[in-house]
N, C-alpha and C positions, 0 to 999 in steps of 0.2 A: 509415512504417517500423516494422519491430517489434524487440521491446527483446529481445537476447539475453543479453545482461551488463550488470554496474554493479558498479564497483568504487569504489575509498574510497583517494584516494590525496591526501594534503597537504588536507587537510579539505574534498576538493572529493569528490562523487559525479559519477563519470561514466557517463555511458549509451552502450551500445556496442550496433550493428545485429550483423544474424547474417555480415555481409562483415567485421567488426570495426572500422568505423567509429566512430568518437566522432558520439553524436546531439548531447547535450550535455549540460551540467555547472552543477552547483548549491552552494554552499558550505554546509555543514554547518549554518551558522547560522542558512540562512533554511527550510529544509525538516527539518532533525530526524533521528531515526535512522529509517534503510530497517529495516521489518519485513517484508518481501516483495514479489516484484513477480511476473508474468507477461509476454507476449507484448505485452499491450496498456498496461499502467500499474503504479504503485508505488505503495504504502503505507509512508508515513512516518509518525511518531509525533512532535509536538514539545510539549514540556508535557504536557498532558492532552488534547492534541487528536490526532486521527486525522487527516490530508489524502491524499486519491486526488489524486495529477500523473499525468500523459499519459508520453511518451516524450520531450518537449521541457520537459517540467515546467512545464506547464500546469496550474493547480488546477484538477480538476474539483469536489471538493467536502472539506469539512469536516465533522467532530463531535467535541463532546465523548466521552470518553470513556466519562463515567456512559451516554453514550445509544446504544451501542452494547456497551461492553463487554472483555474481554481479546485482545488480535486471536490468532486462531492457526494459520492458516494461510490461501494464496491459491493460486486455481486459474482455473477460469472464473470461480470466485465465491470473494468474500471473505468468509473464515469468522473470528468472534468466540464467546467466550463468556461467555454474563452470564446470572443467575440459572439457573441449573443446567441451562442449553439452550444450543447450538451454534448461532447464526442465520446466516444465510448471507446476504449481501448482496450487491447491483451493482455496479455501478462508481460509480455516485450515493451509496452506501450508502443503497439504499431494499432494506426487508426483501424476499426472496424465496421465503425458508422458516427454520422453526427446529423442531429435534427432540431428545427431552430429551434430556441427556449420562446418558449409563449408568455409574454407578458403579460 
């Protein structure tokens, strides 16, 4: 199923299909705050870590954030930035490209 919305309602996130089904639902406390998501998965933030979940909130993967970076936008690809470059990542957060930020 693919994720069309997530909304924030009673400290729960919930995941909603493009029919507007409830996928499913996470309580704020164990996933963090949603920084963005796409079609396929979310990027939440808790502490200092980054976590990629699925559409059923499924961890795909974790990182600190010194080893990635500021997150700042998501597309096909998860984009961060850390040391004066945009790097662009998977859904693993395994790098796929990085190009300097232009001041």
């Amino acid at each position: 199923m693919a994720i069309s919305d997530i909304e924030l309602q009673s400290n729960y996130y919930k995941v909603f299909d493009e029919n507007g089904r409830k996928i499913a639902d996470k309580h704020t406390s164990v996933v963090g705050d949603l920084k963005g998501f796409n079609s396929e998965y979310m990027v939440f933030m808790r502490g200092d870590y980054y976590a990629i979940y699925d559409e059923k909130f499924r961890k795909i993967t974790e990182k600190h954030k010194s080893t990635v970076g500021d997150f700042r936008s998501i597309s096909t690809t998860i984009n961060f930035e850390r040391g004066g470059n945009v790097i662009s990542f998977d859904e693993n957060l395994k790098e796929i490209s990085r190009r300097h930020l232009q001041k």
